[in-house]
TIDO-191367 format. One record per residue (C-alpha): x, y, z. Coordinates in steps of 0.2 Angstrom, whole numbers. Layout:
# TIDO-191367
<node><c1>X</c1><c2>Y</c2><c3>Z</c3></node>
...
***
This chain:
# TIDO-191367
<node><c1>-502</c1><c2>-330</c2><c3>177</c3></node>
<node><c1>-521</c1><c2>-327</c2><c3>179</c3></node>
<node><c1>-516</c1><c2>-308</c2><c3>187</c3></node>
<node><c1>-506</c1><c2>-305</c2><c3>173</c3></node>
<node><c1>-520</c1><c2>-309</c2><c3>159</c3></node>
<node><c1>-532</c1><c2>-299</c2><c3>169</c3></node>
<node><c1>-522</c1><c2>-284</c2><c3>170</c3></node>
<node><c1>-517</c1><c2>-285</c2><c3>151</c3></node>
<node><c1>-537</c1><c2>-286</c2><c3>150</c3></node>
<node><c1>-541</c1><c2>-273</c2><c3>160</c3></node>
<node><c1>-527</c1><c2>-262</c2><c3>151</c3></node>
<node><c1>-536</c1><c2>-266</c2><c3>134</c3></node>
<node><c1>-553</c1><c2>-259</c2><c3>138</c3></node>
<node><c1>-546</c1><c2>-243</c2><c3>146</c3></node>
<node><c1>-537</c1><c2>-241</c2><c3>128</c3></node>
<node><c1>-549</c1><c2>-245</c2><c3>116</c3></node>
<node><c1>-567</c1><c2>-244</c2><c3>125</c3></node>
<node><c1>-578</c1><c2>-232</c2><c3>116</c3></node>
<node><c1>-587</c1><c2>-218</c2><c3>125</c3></node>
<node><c1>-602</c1><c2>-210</c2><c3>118</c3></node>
<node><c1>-611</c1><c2>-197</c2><c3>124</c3></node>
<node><c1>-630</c1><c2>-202</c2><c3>132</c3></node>
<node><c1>-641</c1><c2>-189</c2><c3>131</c3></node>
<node><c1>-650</c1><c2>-187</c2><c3>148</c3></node>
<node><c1>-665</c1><c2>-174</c2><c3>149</c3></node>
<node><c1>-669</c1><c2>-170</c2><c3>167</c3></node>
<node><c1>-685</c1><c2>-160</c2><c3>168</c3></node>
<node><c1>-679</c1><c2>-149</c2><c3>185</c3></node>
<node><c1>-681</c1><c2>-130</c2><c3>182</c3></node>
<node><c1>-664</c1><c2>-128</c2><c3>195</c3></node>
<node><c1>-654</c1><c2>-138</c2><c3>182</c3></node>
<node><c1>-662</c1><c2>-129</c2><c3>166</c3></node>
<node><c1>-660</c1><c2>-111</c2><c3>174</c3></node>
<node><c1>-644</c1><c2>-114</c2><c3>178</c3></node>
<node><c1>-639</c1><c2>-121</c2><c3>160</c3></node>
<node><c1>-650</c1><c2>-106</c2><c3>150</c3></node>
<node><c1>-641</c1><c2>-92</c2><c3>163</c3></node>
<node><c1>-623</c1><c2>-101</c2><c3>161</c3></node>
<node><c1>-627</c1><c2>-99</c2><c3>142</c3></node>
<node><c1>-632</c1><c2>-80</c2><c3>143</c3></node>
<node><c1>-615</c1><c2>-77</c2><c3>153</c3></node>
<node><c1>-605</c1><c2>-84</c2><c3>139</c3></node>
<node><c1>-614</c1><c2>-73</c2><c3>126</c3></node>
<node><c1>-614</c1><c2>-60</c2><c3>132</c3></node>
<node><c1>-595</c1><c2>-61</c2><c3>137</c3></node>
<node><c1>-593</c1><c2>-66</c2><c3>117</c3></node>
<node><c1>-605</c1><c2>-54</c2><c3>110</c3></node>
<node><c1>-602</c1><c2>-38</c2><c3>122</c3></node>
<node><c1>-586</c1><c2>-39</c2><c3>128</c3></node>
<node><c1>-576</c1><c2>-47</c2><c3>115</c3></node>
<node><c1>-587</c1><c2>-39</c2><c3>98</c3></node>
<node><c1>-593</c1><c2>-23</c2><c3>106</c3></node>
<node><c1>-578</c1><c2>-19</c2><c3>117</c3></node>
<node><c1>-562</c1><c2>-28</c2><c3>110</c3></node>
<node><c1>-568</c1><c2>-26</c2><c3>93</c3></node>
<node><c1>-560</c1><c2>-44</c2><c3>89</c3></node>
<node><c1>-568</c1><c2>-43</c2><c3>71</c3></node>
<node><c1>-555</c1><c2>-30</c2><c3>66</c3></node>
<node><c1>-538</c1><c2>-31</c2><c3>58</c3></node>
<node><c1>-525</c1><c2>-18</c2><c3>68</c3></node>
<node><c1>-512</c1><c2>-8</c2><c3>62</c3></node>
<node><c1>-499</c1><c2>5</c2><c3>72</c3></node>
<node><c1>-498</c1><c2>23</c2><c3>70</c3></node>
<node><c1>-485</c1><c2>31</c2><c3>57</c3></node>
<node><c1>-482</c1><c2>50</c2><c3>62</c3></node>
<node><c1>-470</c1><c2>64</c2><c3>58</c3></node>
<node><c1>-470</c1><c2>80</c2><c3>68</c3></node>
<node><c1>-467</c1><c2>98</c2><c3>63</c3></node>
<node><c1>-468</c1><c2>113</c2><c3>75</c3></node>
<node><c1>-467</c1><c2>132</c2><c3>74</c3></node>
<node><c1>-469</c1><c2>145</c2><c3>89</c3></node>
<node><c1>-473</c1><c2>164</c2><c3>88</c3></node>
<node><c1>-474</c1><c2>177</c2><c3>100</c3></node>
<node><c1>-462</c1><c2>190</c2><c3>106</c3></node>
<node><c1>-456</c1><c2>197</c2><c3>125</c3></node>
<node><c1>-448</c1><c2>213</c2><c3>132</c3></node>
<node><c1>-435</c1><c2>213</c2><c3>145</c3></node>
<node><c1>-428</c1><c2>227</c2><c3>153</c3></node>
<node><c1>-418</c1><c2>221</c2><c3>173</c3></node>
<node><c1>-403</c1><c2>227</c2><c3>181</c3></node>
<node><c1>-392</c1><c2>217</c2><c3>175</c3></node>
<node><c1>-395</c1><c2>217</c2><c3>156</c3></node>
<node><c1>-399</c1><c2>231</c2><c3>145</c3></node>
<node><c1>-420</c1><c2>235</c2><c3>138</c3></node>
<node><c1>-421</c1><c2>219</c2><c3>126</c3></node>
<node><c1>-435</c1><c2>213</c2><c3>113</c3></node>
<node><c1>-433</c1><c2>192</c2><c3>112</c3></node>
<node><c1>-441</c1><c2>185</c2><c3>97</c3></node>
<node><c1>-442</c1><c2>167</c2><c3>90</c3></node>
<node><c1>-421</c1><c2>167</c2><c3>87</c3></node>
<node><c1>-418</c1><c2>169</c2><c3>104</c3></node>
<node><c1>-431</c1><c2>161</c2><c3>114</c3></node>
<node><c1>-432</c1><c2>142</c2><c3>104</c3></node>
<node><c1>-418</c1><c2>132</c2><c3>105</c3></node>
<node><c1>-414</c1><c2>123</c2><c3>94</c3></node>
<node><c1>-424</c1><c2>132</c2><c3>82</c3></node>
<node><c1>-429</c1><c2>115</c2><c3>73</c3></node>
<node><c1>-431</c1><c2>100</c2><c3>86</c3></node>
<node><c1>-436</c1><c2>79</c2><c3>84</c3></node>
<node><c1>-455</c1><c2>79</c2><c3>89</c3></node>
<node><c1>-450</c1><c2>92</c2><c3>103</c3></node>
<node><c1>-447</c1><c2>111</c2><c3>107</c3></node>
<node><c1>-438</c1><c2>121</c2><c3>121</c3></node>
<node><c1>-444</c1><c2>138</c2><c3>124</c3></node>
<node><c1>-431</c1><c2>151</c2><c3>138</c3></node>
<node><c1>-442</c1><c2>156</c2><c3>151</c3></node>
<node><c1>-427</c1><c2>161</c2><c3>163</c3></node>
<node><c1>-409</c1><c2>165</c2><c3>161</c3></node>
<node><c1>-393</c1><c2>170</c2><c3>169</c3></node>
<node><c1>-379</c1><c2>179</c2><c3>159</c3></node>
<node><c1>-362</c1><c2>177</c2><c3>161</c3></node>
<node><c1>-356</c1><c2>193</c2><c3>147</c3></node>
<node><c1>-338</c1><c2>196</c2><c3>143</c3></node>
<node><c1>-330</c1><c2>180</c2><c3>145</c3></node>
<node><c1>-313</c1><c2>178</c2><c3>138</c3></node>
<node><c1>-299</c1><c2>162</c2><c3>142</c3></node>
<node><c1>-287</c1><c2>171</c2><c3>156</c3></node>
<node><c1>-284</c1><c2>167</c2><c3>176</c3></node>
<node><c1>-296</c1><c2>166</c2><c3>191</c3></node>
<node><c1>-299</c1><c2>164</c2><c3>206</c3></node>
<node><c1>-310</c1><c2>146</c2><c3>208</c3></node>
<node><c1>-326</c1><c2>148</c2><c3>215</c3></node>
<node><c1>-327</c1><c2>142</c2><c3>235</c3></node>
<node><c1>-332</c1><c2>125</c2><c3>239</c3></node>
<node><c1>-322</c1><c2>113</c2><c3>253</c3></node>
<node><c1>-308</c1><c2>108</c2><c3>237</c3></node>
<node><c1>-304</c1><c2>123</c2><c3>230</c3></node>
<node><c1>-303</c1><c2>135</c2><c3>244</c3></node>
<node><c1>-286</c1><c2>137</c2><c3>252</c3></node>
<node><c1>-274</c1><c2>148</c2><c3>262</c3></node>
<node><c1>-257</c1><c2>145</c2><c3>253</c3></node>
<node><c1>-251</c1><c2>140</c2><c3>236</c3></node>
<node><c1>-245</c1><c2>125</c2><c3>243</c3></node>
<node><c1>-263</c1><c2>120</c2><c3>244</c3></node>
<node><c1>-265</c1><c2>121</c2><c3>224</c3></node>
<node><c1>-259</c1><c2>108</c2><c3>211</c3></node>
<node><c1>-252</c1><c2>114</c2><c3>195</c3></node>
<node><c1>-260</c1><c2>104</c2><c3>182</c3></node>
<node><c1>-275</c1><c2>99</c2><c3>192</c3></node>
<node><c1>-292</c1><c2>98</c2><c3>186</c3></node>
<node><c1>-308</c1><c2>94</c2><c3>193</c3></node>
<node><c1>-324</c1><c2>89</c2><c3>182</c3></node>
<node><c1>-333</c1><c2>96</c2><c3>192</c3></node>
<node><c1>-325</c1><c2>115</c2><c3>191</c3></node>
<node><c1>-322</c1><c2>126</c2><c3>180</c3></node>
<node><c1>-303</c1><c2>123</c2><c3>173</c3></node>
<node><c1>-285</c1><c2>118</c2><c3>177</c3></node>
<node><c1>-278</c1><c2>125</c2><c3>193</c3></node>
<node><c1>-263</c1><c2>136</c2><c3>191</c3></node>
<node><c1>-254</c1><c2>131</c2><c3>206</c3></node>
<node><c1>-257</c1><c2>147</c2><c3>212</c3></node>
<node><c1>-268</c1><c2>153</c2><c3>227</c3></node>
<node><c1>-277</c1><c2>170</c2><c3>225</c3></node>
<node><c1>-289</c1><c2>181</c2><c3>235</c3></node>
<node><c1>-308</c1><c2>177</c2><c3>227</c3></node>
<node><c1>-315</c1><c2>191</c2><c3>242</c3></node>
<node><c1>-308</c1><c2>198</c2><c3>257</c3></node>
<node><c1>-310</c1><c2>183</c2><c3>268</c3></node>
<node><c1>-311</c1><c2>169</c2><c3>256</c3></node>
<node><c1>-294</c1><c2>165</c2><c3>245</c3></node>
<node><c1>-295</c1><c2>149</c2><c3>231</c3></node>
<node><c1>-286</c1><c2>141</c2><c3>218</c3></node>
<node><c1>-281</c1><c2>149</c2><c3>202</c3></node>
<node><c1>-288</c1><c2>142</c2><c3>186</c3></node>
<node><c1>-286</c1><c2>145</c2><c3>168</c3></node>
<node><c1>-304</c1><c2>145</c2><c3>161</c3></node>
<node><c1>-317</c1><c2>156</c2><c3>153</c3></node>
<node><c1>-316</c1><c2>173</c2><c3>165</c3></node>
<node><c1>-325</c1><c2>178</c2><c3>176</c3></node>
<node><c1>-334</c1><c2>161</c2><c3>180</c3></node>
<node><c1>-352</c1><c2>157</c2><c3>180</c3></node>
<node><c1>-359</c1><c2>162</c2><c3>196</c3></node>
<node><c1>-378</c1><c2>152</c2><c3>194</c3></node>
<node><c1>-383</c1><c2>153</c2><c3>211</c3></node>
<node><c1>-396</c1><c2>170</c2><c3>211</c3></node>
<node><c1>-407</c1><c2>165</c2><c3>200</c3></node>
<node><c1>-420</c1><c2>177</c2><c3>194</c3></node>
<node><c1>-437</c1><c2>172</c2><c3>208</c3></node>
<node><c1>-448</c1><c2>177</c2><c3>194</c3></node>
<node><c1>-446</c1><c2>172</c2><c3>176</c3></node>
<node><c1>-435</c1><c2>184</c2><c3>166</c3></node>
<node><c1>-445</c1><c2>180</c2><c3>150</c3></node>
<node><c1>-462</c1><c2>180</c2><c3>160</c3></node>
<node><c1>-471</c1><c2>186</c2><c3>145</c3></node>
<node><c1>-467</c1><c2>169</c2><c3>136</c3></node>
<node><c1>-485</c1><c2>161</c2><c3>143</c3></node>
<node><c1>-493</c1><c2>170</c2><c3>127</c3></node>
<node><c1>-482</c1><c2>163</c2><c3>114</c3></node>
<node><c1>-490</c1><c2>150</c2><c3>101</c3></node>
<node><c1>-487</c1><c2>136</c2><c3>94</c3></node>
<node><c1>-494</c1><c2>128</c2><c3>78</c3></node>
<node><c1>-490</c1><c2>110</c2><c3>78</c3></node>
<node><c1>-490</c1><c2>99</c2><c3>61</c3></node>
<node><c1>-495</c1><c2>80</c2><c3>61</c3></node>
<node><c1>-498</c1><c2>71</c2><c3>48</c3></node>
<node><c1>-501</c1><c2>52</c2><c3>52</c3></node>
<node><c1>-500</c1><c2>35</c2><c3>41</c3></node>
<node><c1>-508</c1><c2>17</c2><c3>44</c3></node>
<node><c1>-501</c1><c2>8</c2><c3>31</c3></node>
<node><c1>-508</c1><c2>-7</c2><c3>31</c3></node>
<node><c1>-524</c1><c2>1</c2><c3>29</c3></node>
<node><c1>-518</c1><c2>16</c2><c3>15</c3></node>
<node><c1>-525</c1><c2>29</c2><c3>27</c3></node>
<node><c1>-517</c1><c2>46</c2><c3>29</c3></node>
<node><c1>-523</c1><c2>60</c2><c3>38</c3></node>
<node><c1>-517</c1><c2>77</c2><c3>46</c3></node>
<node><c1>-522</c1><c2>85</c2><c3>63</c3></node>
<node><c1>-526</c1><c2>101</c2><c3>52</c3></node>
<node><c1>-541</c1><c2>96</c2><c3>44</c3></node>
<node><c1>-548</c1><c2>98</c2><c3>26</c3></node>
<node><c1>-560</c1><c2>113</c2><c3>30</c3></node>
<node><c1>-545</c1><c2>123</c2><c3>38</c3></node>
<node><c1>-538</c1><c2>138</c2><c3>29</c3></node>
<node><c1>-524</c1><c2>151</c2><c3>30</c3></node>
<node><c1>-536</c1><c2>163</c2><c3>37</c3></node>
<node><c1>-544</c1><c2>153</c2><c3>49</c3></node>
<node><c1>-526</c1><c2>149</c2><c3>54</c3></node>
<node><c1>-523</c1><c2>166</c2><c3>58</c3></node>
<node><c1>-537</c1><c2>167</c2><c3>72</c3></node>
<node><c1>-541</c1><c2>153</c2><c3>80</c3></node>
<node><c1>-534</c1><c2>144</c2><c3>95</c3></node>
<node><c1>-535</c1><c2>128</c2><c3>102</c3></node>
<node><c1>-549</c1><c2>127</c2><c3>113</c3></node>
<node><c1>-555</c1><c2>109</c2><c3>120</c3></node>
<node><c1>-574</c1><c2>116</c2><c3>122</c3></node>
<node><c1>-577</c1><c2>128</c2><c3>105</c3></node>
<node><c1>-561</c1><c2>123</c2><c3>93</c3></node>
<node><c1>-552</c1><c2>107</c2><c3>97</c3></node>
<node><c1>-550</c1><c2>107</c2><c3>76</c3></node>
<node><c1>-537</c1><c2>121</c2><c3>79</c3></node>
<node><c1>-516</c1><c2>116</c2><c3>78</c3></node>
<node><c1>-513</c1><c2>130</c2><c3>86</c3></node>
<node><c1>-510</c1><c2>132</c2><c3>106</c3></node>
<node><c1>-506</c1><c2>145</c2><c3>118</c3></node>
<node><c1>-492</c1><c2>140</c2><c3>131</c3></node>
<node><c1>-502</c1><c2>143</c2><c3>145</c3></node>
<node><c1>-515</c1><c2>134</c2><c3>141</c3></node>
<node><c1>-504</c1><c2>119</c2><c3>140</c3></node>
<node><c1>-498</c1><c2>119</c2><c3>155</c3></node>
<node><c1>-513</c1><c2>126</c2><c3>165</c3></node>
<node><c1>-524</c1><c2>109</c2><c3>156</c3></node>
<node><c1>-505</c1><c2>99</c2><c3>164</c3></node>
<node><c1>-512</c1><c2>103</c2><c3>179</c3></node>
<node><c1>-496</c1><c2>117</c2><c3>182</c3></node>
<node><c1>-495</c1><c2>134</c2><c3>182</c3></node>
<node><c1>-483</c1><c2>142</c2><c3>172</c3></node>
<node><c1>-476</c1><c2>155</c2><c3>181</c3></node>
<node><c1>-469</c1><c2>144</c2><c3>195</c3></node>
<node><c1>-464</c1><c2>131</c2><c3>180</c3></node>
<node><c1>-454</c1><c2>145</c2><c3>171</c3></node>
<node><c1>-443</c1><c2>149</c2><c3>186</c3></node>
<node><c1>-433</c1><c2>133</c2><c3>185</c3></node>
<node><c1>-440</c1><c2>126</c2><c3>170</c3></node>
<node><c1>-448</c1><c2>105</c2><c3>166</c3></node>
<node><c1>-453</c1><c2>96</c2><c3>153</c3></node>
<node><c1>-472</c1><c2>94</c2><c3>145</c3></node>
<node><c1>-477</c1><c2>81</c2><c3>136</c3></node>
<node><c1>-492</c1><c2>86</c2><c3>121</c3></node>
<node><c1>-499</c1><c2>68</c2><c3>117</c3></node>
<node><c1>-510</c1><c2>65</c2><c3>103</c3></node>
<node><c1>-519</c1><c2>51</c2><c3>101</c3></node>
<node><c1>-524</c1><c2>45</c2><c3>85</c3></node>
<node><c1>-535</c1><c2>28</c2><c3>91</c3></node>
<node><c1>-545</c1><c2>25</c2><c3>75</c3></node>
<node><c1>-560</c1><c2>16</c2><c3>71</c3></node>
<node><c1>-560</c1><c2>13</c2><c3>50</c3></node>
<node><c1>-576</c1><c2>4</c2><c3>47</c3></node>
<node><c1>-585</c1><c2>12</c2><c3>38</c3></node>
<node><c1>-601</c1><c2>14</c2><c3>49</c3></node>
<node><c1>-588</c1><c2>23</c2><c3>61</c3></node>
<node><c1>-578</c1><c2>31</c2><c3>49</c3></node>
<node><c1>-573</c1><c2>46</c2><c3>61</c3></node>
<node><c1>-551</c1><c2>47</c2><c3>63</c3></node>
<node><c1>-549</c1><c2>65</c2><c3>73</c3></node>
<node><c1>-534</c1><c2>67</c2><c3>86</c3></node>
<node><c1>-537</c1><c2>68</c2><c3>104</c3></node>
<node><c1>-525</c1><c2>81</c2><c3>114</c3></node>
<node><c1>-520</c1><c2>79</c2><c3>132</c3></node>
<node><c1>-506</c1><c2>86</c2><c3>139</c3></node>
<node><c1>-495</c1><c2>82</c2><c3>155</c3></node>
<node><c1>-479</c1><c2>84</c2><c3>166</c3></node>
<node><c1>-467</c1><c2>72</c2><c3>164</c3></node>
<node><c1>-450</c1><c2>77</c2><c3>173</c3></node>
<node><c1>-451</c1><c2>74</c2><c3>189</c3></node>
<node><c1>-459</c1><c2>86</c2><c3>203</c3></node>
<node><c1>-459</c1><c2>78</c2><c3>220</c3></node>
<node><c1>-463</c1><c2>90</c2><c3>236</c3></node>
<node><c1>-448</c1><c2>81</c2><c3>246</c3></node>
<node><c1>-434</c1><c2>72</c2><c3>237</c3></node>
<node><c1>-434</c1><c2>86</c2><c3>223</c3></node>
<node><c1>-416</c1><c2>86</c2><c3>219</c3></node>
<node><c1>-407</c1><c2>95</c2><c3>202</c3></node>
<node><c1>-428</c1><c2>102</c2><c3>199</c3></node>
<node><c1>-432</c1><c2>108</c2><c3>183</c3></node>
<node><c1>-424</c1><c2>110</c2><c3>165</c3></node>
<node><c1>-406</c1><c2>119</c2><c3>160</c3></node>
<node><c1>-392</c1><c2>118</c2><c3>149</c3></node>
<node><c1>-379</c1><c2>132</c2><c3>141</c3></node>
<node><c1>-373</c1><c2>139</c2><c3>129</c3></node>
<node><c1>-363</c1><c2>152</c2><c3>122</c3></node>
<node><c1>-362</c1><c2>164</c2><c3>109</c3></node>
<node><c1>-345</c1><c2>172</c2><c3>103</c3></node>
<node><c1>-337</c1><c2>187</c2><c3>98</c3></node>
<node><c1>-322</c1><c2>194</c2><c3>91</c3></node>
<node><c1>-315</c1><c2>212</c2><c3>99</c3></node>
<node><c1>-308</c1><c2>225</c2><c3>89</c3></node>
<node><c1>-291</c1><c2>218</c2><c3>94</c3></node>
<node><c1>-294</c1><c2>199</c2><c3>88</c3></node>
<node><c1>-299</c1><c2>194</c2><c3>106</c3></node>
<node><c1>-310</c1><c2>182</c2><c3>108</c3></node>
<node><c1>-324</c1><c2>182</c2><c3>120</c3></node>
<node><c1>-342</c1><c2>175</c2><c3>124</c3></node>
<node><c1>-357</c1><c2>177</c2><c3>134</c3></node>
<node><c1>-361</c1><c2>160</c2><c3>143</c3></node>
<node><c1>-380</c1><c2>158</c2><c3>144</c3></node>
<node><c1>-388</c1><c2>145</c2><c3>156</c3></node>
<node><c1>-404</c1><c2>144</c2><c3>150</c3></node>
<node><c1>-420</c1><c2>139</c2><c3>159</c3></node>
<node><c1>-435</c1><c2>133</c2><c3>153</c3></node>
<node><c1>-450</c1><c2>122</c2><c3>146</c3></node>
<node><c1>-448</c1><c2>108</c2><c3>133</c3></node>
<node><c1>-462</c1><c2>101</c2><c3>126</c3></node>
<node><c1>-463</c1><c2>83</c2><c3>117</c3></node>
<node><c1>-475</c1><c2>79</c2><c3>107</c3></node>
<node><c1>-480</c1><c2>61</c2><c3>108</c3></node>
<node><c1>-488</c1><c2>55</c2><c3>94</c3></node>
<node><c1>-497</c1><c2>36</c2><c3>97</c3></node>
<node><c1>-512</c1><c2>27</c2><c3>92</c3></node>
<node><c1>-520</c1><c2>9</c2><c3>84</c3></node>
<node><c1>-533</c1><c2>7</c2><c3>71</c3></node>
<node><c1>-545</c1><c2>-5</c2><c3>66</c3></node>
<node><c1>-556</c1><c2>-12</c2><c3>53</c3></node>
<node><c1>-567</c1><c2>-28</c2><c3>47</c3></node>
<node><c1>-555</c1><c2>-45</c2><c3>43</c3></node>
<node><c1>-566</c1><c2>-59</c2><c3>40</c3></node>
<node><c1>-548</c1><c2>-68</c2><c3>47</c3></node>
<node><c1>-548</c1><c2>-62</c2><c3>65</c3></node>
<node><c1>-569</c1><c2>-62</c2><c3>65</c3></node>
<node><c1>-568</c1><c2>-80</c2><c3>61</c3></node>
<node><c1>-553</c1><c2>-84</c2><c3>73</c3></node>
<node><c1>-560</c1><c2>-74</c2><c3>88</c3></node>
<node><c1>-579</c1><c2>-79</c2><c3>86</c3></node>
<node><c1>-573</c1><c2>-98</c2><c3>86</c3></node>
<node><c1>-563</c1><c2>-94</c2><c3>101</c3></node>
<node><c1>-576</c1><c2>-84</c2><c3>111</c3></node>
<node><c1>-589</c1><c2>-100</c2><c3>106</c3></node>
<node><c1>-579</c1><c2>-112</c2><c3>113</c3></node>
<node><c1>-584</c1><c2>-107</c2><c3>130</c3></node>
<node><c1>-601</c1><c2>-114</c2><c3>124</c3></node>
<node><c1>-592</c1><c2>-132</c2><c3>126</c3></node>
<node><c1>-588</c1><c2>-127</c2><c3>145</c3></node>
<node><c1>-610</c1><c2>-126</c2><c3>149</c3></node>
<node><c1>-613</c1><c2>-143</c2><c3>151</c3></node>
<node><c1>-599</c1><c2>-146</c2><c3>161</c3></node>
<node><c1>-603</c1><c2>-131</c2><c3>174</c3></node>
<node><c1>-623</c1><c2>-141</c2><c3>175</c3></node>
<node><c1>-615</c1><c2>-157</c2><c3>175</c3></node>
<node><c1>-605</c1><c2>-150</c2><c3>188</c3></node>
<node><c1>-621</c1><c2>-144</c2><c3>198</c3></node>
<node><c1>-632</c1><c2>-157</c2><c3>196</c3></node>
<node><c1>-620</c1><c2>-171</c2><c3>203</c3></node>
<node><c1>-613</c1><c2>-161</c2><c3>219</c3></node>
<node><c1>-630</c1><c2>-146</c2><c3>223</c3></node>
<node><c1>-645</c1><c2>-159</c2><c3>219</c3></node>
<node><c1>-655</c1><c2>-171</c2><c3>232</c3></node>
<node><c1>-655</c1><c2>-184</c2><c3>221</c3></node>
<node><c1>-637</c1><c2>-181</c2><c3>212</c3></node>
<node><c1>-635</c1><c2>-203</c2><c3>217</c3></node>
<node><c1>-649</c1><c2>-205</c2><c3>204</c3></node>
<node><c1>-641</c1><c2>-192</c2><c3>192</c3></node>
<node><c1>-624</c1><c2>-201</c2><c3>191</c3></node>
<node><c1>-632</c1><c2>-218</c2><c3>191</c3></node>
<node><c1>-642</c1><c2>-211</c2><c3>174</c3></node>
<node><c1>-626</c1><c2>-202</c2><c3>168</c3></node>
<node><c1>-612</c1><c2>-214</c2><c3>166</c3></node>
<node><c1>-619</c1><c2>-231</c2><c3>161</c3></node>
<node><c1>-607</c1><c2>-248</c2><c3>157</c3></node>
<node><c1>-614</c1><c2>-257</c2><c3>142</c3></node>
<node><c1>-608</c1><c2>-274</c2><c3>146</c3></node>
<node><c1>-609</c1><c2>-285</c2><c3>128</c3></node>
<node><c1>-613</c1><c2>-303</c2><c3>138</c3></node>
<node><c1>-629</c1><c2>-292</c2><c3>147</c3></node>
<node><c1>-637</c1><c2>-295</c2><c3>132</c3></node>
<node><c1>-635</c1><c2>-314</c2><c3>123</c3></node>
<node><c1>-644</c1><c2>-326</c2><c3>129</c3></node>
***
């Protein structure tokens, strides 16, 4: 009985005893260097990093961004297998409006005079073969080029293949050009158009600034050192700053991404919201495991003969396609997240005492003494006579 009433007591002063806390000043310079450094840490953490660097007194808001492009320029062909040609803007961009991107031919192998008749396959282990019995009438493979005849036919003097019904002659892609066919396309311009939007904050602004005009437009060139204010860019300085080089990208074509960076500062003692360019590879160019390299698709334009035939040249087309990637954040004085933050980053101040506390009891000589003066029992009966 008498264990049980002196646990319930016990159990009543751990819940309602009152802790205050006892102020304690210890003259020892350890303890007060260690308190005034563990101060300077914590303000300079909340004034440098979080104020200066994380700009935690500002309101944020996403970019908004829409992207026009247009290229110029012009080259001259004239090979063995094509007839003297002069490629301008209708041939060389395809499509000749894109979604924050633009694909210009650098390289190409034509397939001229193409019309739906019967051929011989082109060799590979499932197609060749050496009589009809060989060949599926009906069959077709996605991989080939269209649906086997049944028949099997001579494709040279020592190979014979399947027959097929499919745009004849096929596509024979395997000699590509070493050099670029449109080689000439490194000096081709493009102006690029972006206007940009932070609505939270009503801003708007365009990469082609207030002070830029038509004639202006007509000379300059982007330049990182003398003109970064210019939309303008020359291919090949594009991918010369991605760190490629064009001639060998043109051969088999890739992908460049043209990032601008619209990072903003609004307050008004940094009232400054220009774009930053930078530019870099982003299809895949690994010296080993390089696999399907580069950048291709077809297509095909049509004709009718004078008979009513219909026939088409089939283009595989090589060549660069730049995105343009458009991202950034801006900020600007909230008295919402100043307060917040602030009162966050001073809260650290409440974790000082504990770090000296934490010193003085476990790093000093006389740490018995220390905890003897910290924590003291006020026992009520100590004092009545």
């Amino acid at each position: 009985m008498g264990k049980s009433a002196g646990g319930c007591h016990s159990f009543l002063h751990y819940m309602f005893d009152y802790e205050t806390p006892k102020t304690l000043v210890i003259p020892h310079l350890g303890v007060g260097f260690v308190f005034r450094f563990t101060q300077f840490l914590v303000l300079l953490y909340v004034v440098g990093y979080v104020c200066v660097v994380q700009k935690a007194y500002q309101e944020t808001d996403s970019v908004i961004s829409s992207v026009t492009t247009k290229v110029k320029g012009f080259a001259f062909t004239n090979t063995s297998d094509s007839d003297p040609r002069l490629w301008d803007v209708a041939d060389y961009v395809i499509p000749s409006q894109g979604d924050n991107s633009f694909f210009i031919l650098t390289n190409v192998v034509f397939t001229p005079g193409q019309t739906q008749s019967r051929c011989p396959e082109l060799p590979n282990p499932s197609t060749t073969c050496v009589d009809d019995c060989d060949c599926i009438e009906g069959h077709s493979d996605p991989r080939g080029n269209g649906i086997q005849t049944g028949l099997c036919e001579n494709y040279s003097t020592t190979v014979r293949t399947c027959e097929v019904f499919s745009w004849c002659p096929l596509e024979i892609d395997t000699k590509l050009p070493e050099h670029a066919l449109l080689d000439a396309s490194e000096n081709f311009t493009v102006l690029i158009k972006n206007s940009i939007t932070y609505p939270k904050f009503n801003f708007h602004r365009r990469n082609i600034r207030s002070h830029v005009n038509s004639s202006y437009l007509q000379r300059c060139e982007f330049n990182r050192a003398t003109d970064p204010d210019c939309p303008i860019f020359r291919l090949k300085h594009i991918v010369s700053e991605a760190g490629e080089e064009f001639q060998d990208m043109a051969v088999k074509g890739g992908v460049l991404g043209i990032i601008i960076d619209w990072s903003c500062d609004l307050d008004w003692w940094a009232g400054k919201c220009y774009p930053k360019y930078s530019f870099r590879r982003l299809d895949s160019k690994h010296p080993v495991n390089n696999v399907a390299p580069g950048y291709n698709f077809r297509f095909a334009k049509y004709y009718k003969t004078q008979d009513g035939e219909e026939t088409r040249t089939m283009i595989k087309a090589y060549g660069i396609r730049f995105d343009v990637i458009v991202f950034g954040t801006a900020g600007k004085f909230g008295i919402a997240p100043t307060i917040v933050n602030l009162g966050a980053a001073l809260s650290f101040l409440s974790l000082v005492p504990l770090v000296c506390d934490w010193f003085m009891v476990t790093c000093m000589r006389k740490r018995d003494l220390y905890i003897k003066q910290k924590v003291t029992y006020l026992s009520e009966d100590a004092g009545t006579d």
